[in-house]
N, C-alpha and C positions, 0 to 999 in steps of 0.2 A: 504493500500500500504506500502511497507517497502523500506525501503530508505538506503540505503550506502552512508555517508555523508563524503569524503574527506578531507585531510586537514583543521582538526577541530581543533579550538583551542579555553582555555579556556572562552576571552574576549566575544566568540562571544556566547555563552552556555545559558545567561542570557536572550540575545534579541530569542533567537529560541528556548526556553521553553517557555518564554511568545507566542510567535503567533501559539505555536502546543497547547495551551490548548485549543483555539474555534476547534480545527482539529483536535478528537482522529481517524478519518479516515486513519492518518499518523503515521507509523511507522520507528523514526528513530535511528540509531545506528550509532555512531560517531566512527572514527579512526584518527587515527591523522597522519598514512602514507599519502604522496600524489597519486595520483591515476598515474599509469605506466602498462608499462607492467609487470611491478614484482610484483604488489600488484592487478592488476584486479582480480583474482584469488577470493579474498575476499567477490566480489560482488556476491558470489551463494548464490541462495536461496532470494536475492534480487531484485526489480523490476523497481528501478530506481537506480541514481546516484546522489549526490551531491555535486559539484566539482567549486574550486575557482581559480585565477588567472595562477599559476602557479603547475594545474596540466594539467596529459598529455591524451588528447584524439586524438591520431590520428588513423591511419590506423591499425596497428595492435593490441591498447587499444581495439578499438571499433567491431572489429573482435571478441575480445574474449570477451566480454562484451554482443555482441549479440549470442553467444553459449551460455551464460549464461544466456538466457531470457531476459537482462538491453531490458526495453523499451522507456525509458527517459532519458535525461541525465539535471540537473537542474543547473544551473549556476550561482551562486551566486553573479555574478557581470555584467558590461555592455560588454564589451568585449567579443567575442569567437572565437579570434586568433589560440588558443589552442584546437579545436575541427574541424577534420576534417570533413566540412560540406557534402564533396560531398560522402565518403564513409558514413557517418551517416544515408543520405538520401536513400541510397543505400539498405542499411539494414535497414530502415523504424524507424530508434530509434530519436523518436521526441524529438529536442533543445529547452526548453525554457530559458531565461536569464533577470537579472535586469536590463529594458533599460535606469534606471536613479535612480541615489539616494544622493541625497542632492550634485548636482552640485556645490551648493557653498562652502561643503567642500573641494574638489579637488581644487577649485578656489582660495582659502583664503590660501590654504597650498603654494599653486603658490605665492603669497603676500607675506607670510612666507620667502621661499624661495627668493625673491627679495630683501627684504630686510633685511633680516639674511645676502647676501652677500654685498649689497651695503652701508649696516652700520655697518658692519663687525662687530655685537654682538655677536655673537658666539665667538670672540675673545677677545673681553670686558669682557664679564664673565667670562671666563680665565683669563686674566689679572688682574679683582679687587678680584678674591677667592683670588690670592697670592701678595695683598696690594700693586701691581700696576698697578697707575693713570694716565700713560705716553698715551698721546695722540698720539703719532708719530705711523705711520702706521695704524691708525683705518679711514684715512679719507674714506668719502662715497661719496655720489651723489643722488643727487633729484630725483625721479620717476615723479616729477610735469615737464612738459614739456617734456619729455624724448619720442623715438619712440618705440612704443611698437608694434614686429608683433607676431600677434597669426592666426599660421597652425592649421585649422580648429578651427571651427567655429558652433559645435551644443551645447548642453546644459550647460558642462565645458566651454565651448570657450565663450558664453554670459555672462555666469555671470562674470568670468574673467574682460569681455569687461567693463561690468556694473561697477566695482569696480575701474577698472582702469580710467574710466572717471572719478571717483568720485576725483580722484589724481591727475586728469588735466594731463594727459600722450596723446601724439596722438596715437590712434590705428590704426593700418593696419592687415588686414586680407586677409588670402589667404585662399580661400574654394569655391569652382566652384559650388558649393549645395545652396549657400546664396543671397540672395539680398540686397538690402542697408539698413543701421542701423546707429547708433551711432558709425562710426566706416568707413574708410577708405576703397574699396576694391584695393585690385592691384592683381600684378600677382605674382608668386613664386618667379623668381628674384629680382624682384623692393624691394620686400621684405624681401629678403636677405640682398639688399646691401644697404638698408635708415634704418634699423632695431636698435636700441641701445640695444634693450633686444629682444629677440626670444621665446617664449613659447610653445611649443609641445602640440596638444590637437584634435589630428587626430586618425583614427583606425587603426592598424597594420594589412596589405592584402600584398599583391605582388606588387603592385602599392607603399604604403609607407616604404616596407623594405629599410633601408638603406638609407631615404629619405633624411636626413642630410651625405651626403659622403663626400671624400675629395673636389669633385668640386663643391659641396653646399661651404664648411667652406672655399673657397677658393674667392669666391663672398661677403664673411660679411665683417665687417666693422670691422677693427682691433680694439680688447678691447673689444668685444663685449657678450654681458649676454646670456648666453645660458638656461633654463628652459624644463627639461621634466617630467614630473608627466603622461603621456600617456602610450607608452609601449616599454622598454628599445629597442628593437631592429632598430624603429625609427632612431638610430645613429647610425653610424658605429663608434665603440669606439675606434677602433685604427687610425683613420682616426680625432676622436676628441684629442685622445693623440696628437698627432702629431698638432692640430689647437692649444692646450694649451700650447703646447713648444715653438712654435714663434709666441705667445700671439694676435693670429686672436682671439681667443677665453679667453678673461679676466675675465669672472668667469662663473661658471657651478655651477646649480644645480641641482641635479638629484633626484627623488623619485623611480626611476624604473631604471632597469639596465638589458641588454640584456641577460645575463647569469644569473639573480636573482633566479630560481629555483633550483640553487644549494648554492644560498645563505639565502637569506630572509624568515623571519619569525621566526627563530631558532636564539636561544642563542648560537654564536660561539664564543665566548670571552673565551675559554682553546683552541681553536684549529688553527693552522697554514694554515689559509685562501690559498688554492691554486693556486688559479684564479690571474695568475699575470697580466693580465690586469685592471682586478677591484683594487687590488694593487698599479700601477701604479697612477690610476685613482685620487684614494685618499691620495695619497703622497703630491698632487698638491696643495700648502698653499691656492688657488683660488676657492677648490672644495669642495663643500657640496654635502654630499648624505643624505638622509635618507631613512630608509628601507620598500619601499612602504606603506608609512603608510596615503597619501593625504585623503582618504577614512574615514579613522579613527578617526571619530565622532559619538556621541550619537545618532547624527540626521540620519545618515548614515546608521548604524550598525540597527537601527530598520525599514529603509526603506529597508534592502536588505533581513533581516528577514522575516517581513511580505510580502512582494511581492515574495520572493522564496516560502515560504510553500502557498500562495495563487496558486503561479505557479503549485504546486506539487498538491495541491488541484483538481485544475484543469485537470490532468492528469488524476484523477482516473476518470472522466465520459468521457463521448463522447461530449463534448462542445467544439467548436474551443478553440485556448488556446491564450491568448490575449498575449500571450508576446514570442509565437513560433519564433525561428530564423529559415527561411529559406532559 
């Protein structure tokens, strides 16, 4: 089988030469364009796809993807926001996708995140490179006792939970999918407005576009910790600008950003970033972004490996495909 692998990039070359040597069945060829309709074109003569968070499968990628024989399309993460299912199904070109891979990476970067803003080290380490010790403005806040709600509640969302007990925090969870655990349940609201920290760890569908809007940030608890490592569109960003200017919202940190496919992943440090919302975003002395990188672990990078070309493995016979989205 020959593969057109998307949005390739160096770090990940190591992990997916190790798991194609048990699998010379697979052949594949790496680009490092994202998949569009301006680059589908590339996929002739190929028979599947190999395609990550932020490229594009909708209606008319996968039109020409299916003129072009694509029978597969492989996803190298849990997500697939980014593919439109009901035209794919359409055209018969079967989804598989990684349903999990080292949750507690995503989880620990969550942690990161928390406390990167509520001990404000990222600003400490600025401070002592240029030999100053001044305490004033570095104060933070305990996660021990603190309300902690976490939107959704599957593999990311548990170990989260797991961790955050460990920090003596109360959890609350909003996930209509769960039954009772180590951990609080309420409803959407209740969890809006008892919340001190909020963590994003739901799927992006039509149901949670937008899911944080202005009348969500208009229920929270003034000061309050926002967290999304899910998938940027979750918030409505201008709608979070606006909660971070009359400080309903006292710090943010973000791994994923609603517009990141025309940011993340690339080195833009010569060029005059466009996006003046994302701009805006991080102007905010309160805001941490990093550039979706929650993922980006040892342990990660070889579960997404090996369960992608297992995925792809799978594809070349007639065996149900254990990890088909349908």
């Amino acid at each position: 089988m020959k593969i057109a692998l998307f949005s390739s990039q160096s770090y990940e070359q190591p992990f997916f030469d190790k798991a194609l040597s048990t699998h010379p069945e697979l052949n594949i060829k790496c680009f490092n364009e994202s998949l569009s309709e301006h680059t589908a074109s590339l996929c002739k003569g190929f028979d599947a796809v190999c395609i990550f968070v932020n490229d594009t499968a909708d209606q008319q990628v996968l039109n020409i993807l299916a003129s072009l024989g694509i029978r597969f399309i492989a996803l190298r993460c849990a997500g697939f926001n980014n593919v439109d299912m009901t035209t794919a199904n359409k055209l018969n070109i079967k989804v598989v996708r990684v349903p999990a891979y080292s949750p507690e990476a995503v989880a620990e970067h969550c942690i990161a995140l928390m406390l990167t803003l509520s001990r404000k080290t990222h600003k400490a380490y600025n401070r002592v490179r240029e030999d100053n010790f001044d305490l004033n403005g570095l104060l933070g806040f305990n996660l021990h006792n603190k309300t902690v709600g976490i939107i959704g509640a599957g593999k990311i969302g548990q170990a989260l939970i797991a961790i955050l007990n460990g920090f003596g925090a109360n959890v609350l969870v909003y996930d209509p999918n769960i039954g009772e655990g180590s951990y609080t349940k309420v409803t959407f609201d209740m969890l809006l407005t008892q919340s001190d920290i909020i963590s994003l760890h739901c799927p992006l569908n039509d149901a949670t576009y937008h899911l944080l809007d202005e009348q969500a940030f208009g229920k929270m608890k003034p000061g309050v910790m926002l967290i999304n490592t899910s998938r940027g569109a979750l918030i409505d960003s201008k709608a979070c600008i606006y909660a971070l200017k009359n400080q309903t919202v006292g710090y943010l940190g973000l791994d994923v950003y609603e517009q990141e496919s025309e940011l993340f992943f690339k080195d833009r440090s010569q060029e005059i970033i466009q996006d003046d919302i994302f701009s805006r975003l991080i102007s905010f002395p309160n805001v941490l972004v990093t550039g979706h990188q929650g993922f980006f672990t040892q342990e990660a990078l070889t579960q997404i490996a090996n369960v992608t070309i297992e995925n792809l493995s799978e594809c070349t016979s007639d065996l149900p495909l254990t990890n088909q989205v349908i």
